[in-house]
VOPAGU-2260 file (C-alpha; in pm, 1 decimal, decimal comma):
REM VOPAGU-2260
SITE   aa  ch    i         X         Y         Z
SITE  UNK   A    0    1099,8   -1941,5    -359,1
SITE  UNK   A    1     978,7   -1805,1     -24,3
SITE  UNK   A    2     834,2   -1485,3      29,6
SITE  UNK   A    3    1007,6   -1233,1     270,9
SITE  UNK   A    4     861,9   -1206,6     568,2
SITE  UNK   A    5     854,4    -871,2     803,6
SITE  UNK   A    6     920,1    -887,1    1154,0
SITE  UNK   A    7     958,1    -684,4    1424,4
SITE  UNK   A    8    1328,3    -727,5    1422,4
SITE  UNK   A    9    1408,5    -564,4    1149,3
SITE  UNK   A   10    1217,1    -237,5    1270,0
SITE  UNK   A   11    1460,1      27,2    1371,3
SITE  UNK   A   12    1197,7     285,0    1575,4
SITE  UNK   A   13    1161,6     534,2    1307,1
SITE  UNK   A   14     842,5     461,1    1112,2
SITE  UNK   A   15     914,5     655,6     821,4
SITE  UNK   A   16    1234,1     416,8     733,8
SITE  UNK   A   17    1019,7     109,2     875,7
SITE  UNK   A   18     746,1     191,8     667,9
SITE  UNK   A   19     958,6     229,1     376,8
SITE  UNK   A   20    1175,5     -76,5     422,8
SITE  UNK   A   21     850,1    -258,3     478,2
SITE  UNK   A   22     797,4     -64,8     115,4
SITE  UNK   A   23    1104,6    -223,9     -25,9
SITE  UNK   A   24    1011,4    -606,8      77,9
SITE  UNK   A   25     697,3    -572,4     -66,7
SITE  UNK   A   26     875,7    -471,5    -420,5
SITE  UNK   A   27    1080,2    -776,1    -380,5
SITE  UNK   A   28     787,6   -1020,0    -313,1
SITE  UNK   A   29     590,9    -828,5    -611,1
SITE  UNK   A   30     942,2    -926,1    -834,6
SITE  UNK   A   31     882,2   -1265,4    -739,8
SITE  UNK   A   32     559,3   -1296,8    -788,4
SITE  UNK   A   33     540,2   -1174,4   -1150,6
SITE  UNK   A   34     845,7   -1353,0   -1199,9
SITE  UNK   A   35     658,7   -1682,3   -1103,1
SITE  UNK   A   36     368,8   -1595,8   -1310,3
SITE  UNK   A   37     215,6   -1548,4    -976,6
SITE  UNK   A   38      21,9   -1230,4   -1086,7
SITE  UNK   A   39     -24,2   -1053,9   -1372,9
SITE  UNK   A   40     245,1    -793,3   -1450,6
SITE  UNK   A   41     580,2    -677,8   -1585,3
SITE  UNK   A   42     942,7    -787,6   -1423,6
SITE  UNK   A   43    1099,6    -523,7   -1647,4
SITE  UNK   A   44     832,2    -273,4   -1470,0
SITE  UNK   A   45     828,2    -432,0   -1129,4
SITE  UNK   A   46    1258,6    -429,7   -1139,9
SITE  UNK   A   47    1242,1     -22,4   -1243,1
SITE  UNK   A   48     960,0      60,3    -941,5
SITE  UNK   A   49    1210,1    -185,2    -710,8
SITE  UNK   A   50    1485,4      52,5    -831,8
SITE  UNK   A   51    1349,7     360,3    -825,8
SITE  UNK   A   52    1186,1     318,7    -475,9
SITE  UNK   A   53    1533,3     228,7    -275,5
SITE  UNK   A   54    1722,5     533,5    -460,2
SITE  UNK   A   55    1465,4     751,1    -322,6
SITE  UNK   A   56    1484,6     556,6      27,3
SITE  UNK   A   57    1880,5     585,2       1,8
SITE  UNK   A   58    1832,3     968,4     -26,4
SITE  UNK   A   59    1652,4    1006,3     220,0
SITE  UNK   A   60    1790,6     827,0     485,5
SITE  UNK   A   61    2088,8    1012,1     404,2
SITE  UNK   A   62    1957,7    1297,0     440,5
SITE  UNK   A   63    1796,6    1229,3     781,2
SITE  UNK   A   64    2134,8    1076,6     860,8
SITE  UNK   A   65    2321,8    1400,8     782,5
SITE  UNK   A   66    2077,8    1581,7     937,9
SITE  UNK   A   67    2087,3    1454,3    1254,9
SITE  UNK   A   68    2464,6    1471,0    1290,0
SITE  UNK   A   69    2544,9    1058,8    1252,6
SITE  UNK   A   70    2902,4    1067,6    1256,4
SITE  UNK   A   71    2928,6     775,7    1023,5
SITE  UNK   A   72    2677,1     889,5     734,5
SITE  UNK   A   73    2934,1     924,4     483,8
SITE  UNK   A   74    3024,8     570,4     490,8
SITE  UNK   A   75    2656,9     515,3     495,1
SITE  UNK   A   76    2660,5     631,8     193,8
SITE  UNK   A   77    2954,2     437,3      73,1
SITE  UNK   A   78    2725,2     137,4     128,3
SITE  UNK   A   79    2443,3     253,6     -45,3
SITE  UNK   A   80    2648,5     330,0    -338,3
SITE  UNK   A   81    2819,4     -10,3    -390,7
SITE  UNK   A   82    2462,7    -129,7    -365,5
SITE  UNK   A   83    2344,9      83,9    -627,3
SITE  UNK   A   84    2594,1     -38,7    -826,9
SITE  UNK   A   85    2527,5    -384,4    -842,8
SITE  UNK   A   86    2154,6    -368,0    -876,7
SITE  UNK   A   87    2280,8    -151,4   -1200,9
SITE  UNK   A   88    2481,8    -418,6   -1311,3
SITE  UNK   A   89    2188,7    -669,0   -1258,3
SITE  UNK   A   90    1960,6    -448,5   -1411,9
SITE  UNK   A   91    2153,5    -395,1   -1773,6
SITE  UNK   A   92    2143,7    -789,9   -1786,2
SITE  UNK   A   93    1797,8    -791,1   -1746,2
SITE  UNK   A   94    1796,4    -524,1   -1992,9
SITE  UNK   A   95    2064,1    -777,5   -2213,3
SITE  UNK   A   96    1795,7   -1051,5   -2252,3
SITE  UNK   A   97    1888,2   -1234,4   -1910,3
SITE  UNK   A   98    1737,6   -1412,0   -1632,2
SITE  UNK   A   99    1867,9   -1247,3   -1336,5
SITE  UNK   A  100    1563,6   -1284,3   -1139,1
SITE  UNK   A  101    1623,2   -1536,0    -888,8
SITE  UNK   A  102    1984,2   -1433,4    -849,9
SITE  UNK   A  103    1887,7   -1055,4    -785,7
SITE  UNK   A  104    1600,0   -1141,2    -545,7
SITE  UNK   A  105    1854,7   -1365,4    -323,7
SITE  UNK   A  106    2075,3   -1079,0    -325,9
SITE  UNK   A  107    1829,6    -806,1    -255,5
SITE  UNK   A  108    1636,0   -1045,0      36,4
SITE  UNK   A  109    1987,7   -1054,7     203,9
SITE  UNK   A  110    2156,6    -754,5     146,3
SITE  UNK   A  111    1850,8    -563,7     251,2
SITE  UNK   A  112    1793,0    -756,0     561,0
SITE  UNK   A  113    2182,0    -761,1     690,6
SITE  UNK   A  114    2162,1    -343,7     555,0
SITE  UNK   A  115    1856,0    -294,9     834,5
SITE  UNK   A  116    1998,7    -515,2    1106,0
SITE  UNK   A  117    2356,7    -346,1    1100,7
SITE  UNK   A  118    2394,8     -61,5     878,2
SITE  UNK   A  119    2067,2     113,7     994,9
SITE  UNK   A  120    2016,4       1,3    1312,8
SITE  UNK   A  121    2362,4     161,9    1395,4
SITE  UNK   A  122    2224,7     485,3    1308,0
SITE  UNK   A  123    1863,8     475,9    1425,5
SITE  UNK   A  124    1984,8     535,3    1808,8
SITE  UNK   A  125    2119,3     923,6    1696,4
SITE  UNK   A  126    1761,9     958,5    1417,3
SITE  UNK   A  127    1555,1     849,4    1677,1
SITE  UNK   A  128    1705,6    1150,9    1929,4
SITE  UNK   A  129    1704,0    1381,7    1663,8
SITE  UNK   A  130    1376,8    1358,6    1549,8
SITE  UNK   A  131    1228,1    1298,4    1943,8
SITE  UNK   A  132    1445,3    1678,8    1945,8
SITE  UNK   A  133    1287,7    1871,6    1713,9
SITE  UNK   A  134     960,6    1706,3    1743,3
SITE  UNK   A  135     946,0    1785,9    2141,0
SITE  UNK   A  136    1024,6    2162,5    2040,7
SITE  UNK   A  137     757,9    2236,4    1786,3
SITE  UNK   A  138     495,9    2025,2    1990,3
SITE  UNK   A  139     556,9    2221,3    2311,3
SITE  UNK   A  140     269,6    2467,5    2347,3
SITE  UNK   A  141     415,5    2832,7    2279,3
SITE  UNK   A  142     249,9    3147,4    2335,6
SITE  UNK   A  143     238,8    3366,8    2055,9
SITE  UNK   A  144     521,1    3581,6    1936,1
SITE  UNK   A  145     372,0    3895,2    2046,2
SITE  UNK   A  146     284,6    3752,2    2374,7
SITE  UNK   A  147     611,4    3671,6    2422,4
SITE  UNK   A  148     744,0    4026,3    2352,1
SITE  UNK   A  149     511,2    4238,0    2520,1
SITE  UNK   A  150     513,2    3993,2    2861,5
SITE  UNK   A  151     114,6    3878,2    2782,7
């Protein structure tokens, strides 16, 4: 099976979330790489870090979502959580004794991919903003508080 392959269209401006998608692919590759015998290592290990790693992604971009007033961050989060649950399911029949690995890393390569090129490029317009916002306000050169008060 082919590696996945990063490309600039699945970037959606916001490096943090690029950075950590770019995060997630890597995971996947790792997964299939150890599956493979490829290089030395654990699937059991490699699925938990996989698993572990897009929860904390999910939360955040939630967060960020909410945060920056995306009127459609609930549903969002919908998404995420019918994902969750059927990496769960894949996960207890790993757990069970069976092979799941080429049949989770199909749907993991496309779900995430379709995920980034809808689901978060939909938001990334109103993150972008947000952030460009409140990053504009603290970078603006201030004079001090007590300058400010006393006219200085």
């Amino acid at each position: 099976m082919a590696l996945l392959i990063w490309n600039e269209d699945l970037e959606t401006g916001i490096d943090v979330i690029d950075e950590q998608h770019k995060r997630i692919v890597e995971l996947i590759n790792r997964l299939t790489l150890v599956a493979k015998g490829k290089i030395e290592g654990n699937v059991g290990e490699v699925l938990a870090e996989l698993v572990d790693y897009t929860l904390s992604h999910f939360v955040f971009e939630e967060e960020l979502m909410e945060e920056a007033g995306y009127p459609f961050s609930k549903a969002h989060k919908r998404v995420h959580d019918i994902f969750t649950a059927r990496v769960s399911e894949y996960q207890m029949r790993f757990n069970a004794g069976e092979d799941v690995t080429d049949a989770l890393r199909d749907m993991l390569s496309r779900w995430l991919f379709n995920h980034i090129k809808g689901d978060d490029k939909a938001y990334a317009r109103t993150v972008r903003r947000h952030l460009e916002r409140n990053t504009s306000w603290h970078a603006k050169p201030r004079k001090p508080w007590y300058a400010r008060l006393f006219g200085g």
